[in-house]
N, C-alpha and C positions, 0 to 999 in steps of 0.2 A: 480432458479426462475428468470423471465427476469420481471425487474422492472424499470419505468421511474420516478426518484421522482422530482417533482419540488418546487422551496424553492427561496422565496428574494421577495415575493411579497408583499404588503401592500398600506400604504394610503401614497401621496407624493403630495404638492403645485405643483402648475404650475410651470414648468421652473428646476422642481426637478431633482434629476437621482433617479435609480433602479438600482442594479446588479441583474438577475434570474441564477439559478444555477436547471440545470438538471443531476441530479448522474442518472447513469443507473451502473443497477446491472444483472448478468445472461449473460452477451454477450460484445463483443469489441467496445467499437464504432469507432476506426480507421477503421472496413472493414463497417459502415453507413456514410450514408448522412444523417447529424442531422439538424433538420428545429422546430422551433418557429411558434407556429400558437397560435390567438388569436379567442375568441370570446367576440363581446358586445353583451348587451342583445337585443334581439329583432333581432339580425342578422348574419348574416351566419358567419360561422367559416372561417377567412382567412391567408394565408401563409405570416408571418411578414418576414423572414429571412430564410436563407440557408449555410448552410455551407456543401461545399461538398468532398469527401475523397482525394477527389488529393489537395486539399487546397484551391481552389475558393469557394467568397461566395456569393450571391445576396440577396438584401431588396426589398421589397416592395416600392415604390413611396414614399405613405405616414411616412415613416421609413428613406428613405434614408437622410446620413449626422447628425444621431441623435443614431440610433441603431448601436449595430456593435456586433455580431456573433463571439463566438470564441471558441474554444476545447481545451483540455487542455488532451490528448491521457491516460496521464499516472495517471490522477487522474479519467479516465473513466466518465469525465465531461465537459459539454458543459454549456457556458455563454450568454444571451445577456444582454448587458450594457445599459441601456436606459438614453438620453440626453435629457435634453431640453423639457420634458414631458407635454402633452399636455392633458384638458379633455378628448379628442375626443382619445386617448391611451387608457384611461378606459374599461377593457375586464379582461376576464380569459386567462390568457396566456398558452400554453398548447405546451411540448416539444414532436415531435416525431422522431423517428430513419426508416430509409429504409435501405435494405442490399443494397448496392452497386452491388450486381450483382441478385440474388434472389425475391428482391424486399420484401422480406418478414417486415413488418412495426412494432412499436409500439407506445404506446401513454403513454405520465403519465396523471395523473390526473388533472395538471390544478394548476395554483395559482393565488388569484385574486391580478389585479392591478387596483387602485383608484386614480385619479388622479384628487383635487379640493383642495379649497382653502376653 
């Protein structure tokens, strides 16, 4: 069964960190490109981070110098590290996988991130 669980989210002061942790189960994620995408309420779901199978990664504007994206192949798990956390972070953070050649996608379910004081 292919499965995305996401897990490290919660409530964090201004200026906090977060570790989020994506276990995928059912499939490799060395042959995906695994990507962080957020949604806050009221607005569209958008792509925070990337990390892609040859090992480049890209962030978002609003991310960059604070987030940082990372895999870890052999625990079949992807990270993003959040620095320096800001209200305007406040979203459901939501991991998903692409095949690298196929394109075939998945999603987990989301974990909220709260970010106030």
């Amino acid at each position: 069964q292919v499965q995305l669980v996401e897990s490290g989210g919660g409530l964090v002061q201004p200026g906090g960190s977060l570790r989020l942790s994506c276990a995928a189960s059912g499939f490799t994620v060395s042959n995906y490109h695994m990507m962080w995408f957020r949604q806050a309420p009221g607005k569209e779901r958008e792509l925070v981070a990337v990390s892609a199978t040859i090992g480049s990664t890209n962030y978002a504007d609003s991310v960059k110098g604070r987030f940082t994206i990372s895999r870890d192949n052999t625990k079949n798990t992807v990270y993003l590290q959040m620095n320096s956390l800001k209200p305007e972070d406040t979203a459901v953070y939501y991991c998903k996988a692409v095949h690298r050649e196929n394109l075939y996608n998945y999603w987990g379910q989301g974990t909220q991130v709260t970010v106030s004081s």
